[in-house]
C-alpha positions as CSV (number, residue, x, y, z in Angstrom):
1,X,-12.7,14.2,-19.5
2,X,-11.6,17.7,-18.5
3,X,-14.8,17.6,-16.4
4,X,-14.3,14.3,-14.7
5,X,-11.3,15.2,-13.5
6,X,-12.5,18.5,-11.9
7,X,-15.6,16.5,-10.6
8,X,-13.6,14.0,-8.6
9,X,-11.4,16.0,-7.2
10,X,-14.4,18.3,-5.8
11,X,-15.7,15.0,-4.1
12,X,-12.2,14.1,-2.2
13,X,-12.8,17.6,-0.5
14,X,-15.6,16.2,2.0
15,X,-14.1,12.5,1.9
16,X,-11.1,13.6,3.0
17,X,-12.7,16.2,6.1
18,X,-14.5,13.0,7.1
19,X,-11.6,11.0,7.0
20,X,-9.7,13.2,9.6
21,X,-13.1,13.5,11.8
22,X,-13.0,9.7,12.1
23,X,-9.3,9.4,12.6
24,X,-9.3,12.1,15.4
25,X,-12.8,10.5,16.8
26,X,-11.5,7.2,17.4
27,X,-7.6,8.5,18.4
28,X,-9.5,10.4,21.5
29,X,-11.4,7.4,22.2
30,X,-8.5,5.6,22.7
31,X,-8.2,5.3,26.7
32,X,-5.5,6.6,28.6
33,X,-4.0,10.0,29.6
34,X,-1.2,11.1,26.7
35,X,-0.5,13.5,30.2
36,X,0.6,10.6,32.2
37,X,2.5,8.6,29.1
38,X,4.5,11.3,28.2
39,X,5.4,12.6,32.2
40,X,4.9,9.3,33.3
41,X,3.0,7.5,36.3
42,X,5.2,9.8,39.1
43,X,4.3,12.8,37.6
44,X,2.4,15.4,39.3
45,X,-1.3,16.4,39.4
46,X,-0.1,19.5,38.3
47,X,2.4,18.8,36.1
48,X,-0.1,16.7,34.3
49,X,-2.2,19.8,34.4
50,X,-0.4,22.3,32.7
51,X,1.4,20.0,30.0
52,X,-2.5,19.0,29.0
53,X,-2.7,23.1,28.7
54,X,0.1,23.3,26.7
55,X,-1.1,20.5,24.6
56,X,-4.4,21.8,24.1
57,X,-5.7,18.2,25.7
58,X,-8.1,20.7,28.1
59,X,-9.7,22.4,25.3
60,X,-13.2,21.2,24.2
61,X,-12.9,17.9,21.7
62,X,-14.3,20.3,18.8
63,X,-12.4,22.7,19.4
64,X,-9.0,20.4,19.7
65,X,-10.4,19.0,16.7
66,X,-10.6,22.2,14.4
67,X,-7.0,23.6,15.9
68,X,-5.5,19.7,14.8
69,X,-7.5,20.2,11.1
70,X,-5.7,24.1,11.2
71,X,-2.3,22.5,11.8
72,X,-2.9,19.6,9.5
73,X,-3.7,22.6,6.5
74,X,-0.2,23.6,7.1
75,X,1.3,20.5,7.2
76,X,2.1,20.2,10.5
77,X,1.2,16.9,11.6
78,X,2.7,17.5,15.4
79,X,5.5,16.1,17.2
80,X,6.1,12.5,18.5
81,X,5.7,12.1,22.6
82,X,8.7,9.6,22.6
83,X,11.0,10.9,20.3
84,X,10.0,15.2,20.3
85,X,10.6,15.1,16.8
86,X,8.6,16.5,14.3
87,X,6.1,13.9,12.9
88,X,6.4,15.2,8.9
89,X,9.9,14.7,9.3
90,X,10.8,11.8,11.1
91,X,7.8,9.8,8.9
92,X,9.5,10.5,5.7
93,X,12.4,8.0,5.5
94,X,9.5,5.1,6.9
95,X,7.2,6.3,4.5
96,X,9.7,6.1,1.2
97,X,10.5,2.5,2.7
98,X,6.7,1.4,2.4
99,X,6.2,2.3,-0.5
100,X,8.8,1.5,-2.2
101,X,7.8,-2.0,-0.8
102,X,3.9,-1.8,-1.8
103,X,5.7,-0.6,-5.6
104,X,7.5,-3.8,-5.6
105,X,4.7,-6.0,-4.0
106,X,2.4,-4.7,-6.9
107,X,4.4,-5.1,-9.7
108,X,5.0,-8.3,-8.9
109,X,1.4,-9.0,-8.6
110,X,0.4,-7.2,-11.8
111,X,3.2,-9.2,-14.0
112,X,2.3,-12.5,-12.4
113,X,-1.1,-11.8,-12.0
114,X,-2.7,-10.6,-15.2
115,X,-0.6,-13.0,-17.5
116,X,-1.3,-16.1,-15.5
117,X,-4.7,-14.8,-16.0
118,X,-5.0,-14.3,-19.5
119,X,-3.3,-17.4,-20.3
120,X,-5.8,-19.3,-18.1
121,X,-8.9,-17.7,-20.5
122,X,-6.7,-18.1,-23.5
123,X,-6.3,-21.7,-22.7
124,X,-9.5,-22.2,-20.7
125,X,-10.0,-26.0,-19.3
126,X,-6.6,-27.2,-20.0
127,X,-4.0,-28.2,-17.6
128,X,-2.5,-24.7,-17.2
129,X,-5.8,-23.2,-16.4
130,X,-6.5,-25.7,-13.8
131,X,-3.0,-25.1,-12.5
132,X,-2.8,-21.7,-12.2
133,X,-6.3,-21.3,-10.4
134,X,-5.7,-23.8,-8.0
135,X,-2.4,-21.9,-6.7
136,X,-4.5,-18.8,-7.3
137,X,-6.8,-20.5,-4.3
138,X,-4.1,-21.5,-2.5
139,X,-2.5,-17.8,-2.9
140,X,-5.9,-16.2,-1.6
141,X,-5.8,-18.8,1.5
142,X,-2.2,-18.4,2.4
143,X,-1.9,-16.0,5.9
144,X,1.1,-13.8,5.0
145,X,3.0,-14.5,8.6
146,X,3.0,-18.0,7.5
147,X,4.4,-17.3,3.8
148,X,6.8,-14.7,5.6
149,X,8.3,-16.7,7.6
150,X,8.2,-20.1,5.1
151,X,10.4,-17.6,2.8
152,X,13.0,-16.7,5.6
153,X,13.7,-20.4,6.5
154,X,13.8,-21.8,2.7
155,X,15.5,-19.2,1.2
156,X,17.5,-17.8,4.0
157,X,18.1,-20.0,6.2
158,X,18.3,-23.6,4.2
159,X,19.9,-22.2,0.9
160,X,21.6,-18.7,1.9
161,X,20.5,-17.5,-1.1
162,X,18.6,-14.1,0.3
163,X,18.6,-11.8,3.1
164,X,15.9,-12.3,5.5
165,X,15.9,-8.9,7.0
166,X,16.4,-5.3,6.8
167,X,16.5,-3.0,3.6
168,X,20.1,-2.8,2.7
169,X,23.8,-4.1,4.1
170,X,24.5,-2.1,6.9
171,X,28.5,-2.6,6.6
172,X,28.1,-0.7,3.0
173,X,25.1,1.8,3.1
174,X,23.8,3.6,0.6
175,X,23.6,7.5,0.1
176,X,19.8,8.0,0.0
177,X,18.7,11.2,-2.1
178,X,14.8,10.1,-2.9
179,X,14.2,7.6,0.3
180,X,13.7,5.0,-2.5
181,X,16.8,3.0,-2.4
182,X,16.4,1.2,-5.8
183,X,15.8,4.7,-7.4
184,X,18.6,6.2,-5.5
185,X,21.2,3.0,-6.5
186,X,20.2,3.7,-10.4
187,X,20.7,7.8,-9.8
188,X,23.9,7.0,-8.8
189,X,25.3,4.5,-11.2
190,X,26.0,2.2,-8.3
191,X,24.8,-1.0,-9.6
192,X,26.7,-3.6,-6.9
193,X,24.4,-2.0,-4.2
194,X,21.1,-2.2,-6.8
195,X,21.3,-5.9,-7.0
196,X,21.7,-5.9,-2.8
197,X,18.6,-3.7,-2.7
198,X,16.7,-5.9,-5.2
199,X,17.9,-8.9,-3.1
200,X,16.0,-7.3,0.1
201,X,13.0,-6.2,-1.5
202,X,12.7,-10.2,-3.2
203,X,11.1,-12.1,0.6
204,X,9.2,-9.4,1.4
205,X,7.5,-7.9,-1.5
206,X,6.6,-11.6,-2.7
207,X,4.8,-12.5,0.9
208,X,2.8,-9.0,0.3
209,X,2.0,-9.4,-3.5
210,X,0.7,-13.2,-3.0
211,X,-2.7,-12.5,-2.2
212,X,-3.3,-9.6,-4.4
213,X,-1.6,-11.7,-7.3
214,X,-4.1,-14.7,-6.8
215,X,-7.0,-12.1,-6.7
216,X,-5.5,-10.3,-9.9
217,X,-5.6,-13.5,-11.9
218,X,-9.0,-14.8,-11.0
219,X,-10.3,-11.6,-11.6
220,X,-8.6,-11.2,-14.8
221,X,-9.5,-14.9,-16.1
222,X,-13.2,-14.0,-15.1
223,X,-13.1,-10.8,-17.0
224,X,-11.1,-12.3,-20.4
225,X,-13.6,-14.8,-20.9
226,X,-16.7,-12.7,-20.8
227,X,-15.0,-10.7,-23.4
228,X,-13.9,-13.4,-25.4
229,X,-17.6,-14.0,-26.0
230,X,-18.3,-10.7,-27.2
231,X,-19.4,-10.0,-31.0
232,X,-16.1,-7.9,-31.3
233,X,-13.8,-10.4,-30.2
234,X,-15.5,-13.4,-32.7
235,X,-15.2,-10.6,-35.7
236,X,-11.8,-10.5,-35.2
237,X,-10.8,-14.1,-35.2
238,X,-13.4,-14.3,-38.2
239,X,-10.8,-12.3,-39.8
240,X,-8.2,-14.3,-39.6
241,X,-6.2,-12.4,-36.9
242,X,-3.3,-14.1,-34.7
243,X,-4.8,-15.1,-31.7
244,X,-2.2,-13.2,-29.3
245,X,-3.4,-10.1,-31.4
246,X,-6.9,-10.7,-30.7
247,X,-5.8,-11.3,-26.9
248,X,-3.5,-9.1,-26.1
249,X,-4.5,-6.0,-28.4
250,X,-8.5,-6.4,-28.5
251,X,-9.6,-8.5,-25.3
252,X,-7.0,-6.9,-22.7
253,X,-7.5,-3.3,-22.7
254,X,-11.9,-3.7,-22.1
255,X,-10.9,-6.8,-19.6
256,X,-8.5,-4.4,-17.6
257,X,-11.5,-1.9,-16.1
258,X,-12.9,-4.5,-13.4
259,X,-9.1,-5.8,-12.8
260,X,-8.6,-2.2,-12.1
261,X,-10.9,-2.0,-9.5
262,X,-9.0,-4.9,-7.7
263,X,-5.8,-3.2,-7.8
264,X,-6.9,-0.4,-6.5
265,X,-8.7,-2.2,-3.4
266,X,-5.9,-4.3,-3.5
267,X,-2.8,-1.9,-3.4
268,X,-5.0,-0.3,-0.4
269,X,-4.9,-3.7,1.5
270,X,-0.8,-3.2,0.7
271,X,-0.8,-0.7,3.4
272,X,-2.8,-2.0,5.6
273,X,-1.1,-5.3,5.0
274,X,2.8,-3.9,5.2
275,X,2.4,-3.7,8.7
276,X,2.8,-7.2,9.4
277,X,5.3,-7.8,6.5
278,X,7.8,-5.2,7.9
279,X,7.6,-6.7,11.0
280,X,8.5,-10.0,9.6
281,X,11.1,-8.8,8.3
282,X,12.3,-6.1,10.2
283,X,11.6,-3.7,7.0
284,X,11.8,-0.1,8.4
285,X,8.6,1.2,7.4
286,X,5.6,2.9,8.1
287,X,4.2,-0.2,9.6
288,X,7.0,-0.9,11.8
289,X,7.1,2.6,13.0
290,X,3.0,2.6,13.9
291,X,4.0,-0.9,15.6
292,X,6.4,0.8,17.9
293,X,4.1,3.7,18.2
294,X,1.4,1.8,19.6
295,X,3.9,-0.1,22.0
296,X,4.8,3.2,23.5
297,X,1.5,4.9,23.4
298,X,2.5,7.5,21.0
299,X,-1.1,8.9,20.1
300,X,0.2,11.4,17.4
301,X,2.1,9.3,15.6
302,X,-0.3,6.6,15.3
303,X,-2.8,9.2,14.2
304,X,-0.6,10.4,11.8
305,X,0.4,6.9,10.2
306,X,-3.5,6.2,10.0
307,X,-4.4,9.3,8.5
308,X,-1.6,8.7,5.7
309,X,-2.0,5.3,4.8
310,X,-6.2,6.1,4.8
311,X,-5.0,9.5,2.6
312,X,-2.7,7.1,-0.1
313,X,-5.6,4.7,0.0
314,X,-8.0,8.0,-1.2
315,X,-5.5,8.4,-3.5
316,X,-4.9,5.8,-5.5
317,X,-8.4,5.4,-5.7
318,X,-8.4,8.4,-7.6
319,X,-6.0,7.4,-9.4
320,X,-8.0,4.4,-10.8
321,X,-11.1,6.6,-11.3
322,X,-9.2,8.5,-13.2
323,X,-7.6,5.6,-15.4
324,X,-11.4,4.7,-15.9
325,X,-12.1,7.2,-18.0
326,X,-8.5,7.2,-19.8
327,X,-9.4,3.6,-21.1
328,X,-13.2,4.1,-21.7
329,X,-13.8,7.9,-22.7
330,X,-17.8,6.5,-22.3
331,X,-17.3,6.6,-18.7
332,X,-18.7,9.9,-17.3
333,X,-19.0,11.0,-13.4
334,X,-22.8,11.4,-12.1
């Protein structure tokens, strides 16, 4: 196991060099002069010319390449054009909101997903099966603008019953320690403003965690009934064993690898995916902050916000690899 671990980790070393060649590659490909956006159309030849030199922008594209790789090793990520704030820090606050959003989304999708699966291979053929796979389809198909904004006008609009915006009531804020305001709201006992965070996270995570939560269940049907033909699985009930303990404590955990796989790929999509979500809903995110990024030609920042969502994407890759092995010690790293 011990050398698993040290394995994959040695291979994220050149995945993640290559992921910062191809995020700088395509950044600088970008057209447009960041000289001009940040000076502006009236600027000076000249004044373009020596902010380019003070940028580093008339240094060879290696070179510019391994002096942004140098700064990135000491986690400076640079400064925003629009703002002249520090990228590390002004990121932060968006970054907690994401993922605190992409949390959410995927719980949701995990609780609804892998039980409405199960249930569909435990009862395989019968009304509830059918059921629960055709909203599955329907879940896959379902463009998450259109669910977004189906959500706002049902629930907030017709029946007043959530908020269709924002992350928390503005008139009574909450003191953020962590960036993660439901974690913050437990911390400090302050369980009025919990149920107002909840209430904002409802619209939102639900329009992201539809399409991974119809994926999860297919997946995990598919994979409960290829177990439930195994030898194992007929031993068991041939001992006269409960059915929810063949299910639930023989079936589930060998099922789980390939529904792993999805969540991974899945909670990766998330990111990507959040960027149209917090637009929806005005969610103050990472995706909202690319989105006004791109709008005002901020090159760093968008580099930045690519280069961390593809980095947590790395991650939690890794972090299913890694869960492999933790379920099935047989798996070993070639």
């Amino acid at each position: 196991m011990n050398s698993y671990v040290v394995k994959r980790l040695l291979v994220l070393i050149p995945v993640l060099v290559g992921m910062t060649l191809i995020v700088f590659s395509i950044i600088h490909a970008i057209p447009g002069d960041p000289a001009e956006t940040i000076l502006g159309q009236k600027a000076t030849e000249q004044s373009k010319e020596a902010l380019r030199e003070q940028l580093g922008l008339d240094k060879p594209w290696l070179q510019q390449y391994f002096m942004y790789l140098g700064d990135l090793l000491k986690g400076d990520l640079g400064e925003s054009i629009r703002t002249k704030v520090p990228i590390a820090k002004e990121i932060t606050p968006y970054l907690a909101a994401t993922l605190e959003l992409t949390f959410t989304a995927m719980l949701f999708a995990l609780i609804i997903g892998v039980n409405a699966g199960i249930l569909s291979a435990w009862k395989q053929n019968s009304w509830f099966d059918y059921a629960a796979m055709l909203l599955a389809l329907i879940g896959i198909s379902m463009p998450i603008f259109w669910l977004g904004l189906m959500e706002q006008w049902l629930f907030s609009i017709k029946l007043h019953w959530l908020p269709s915006i924002g992350r928390m009531d503005q008139r009574n804020p909450l003191e953020t320690k962590t960036g993660l305001y439901v974690l913050d709201a437990i911390i400090q006992g302050k369980w009025n403003q919990l149920w107002i965070v909840i209430k904002h996270l409802m619209l939102p995570s639900i329009a992201l965690g539809t399409i991974p939560m119809a994926v999860i269940a297919r997946m995990t049907r598919s994979s409960m009934l290829e177990i439930m033909k195994s030898d194992y699985i007929r031993t068991a009930r041939s001992k006269g064993l409960p059915q929810f303990f063949v299910v639930y404590k023989h079936a589930l955990k060998n099922a789980l690898i390939p529904v792993l796989t999805v969540v991974g790929l899945q909670t990766g999509s998330l990111l990507g995916g959040a960027v149209l979500t917090e637009t929806i809903f005005a969610w103050p995110g990472v995706g909202r902050y690319l989105y006004d990024a791109i709008s005002y030609r901020d090159y760093p920042v968008i580099q930045s916000g690519i280069l961390i969502i593809a980095f947590l994407f790395v991650l939690i890759n890794l972090i299913v690899d890694l869960l492999y092995a933790a379920i099935d010690r047989r798996i070993k790293y070639r």
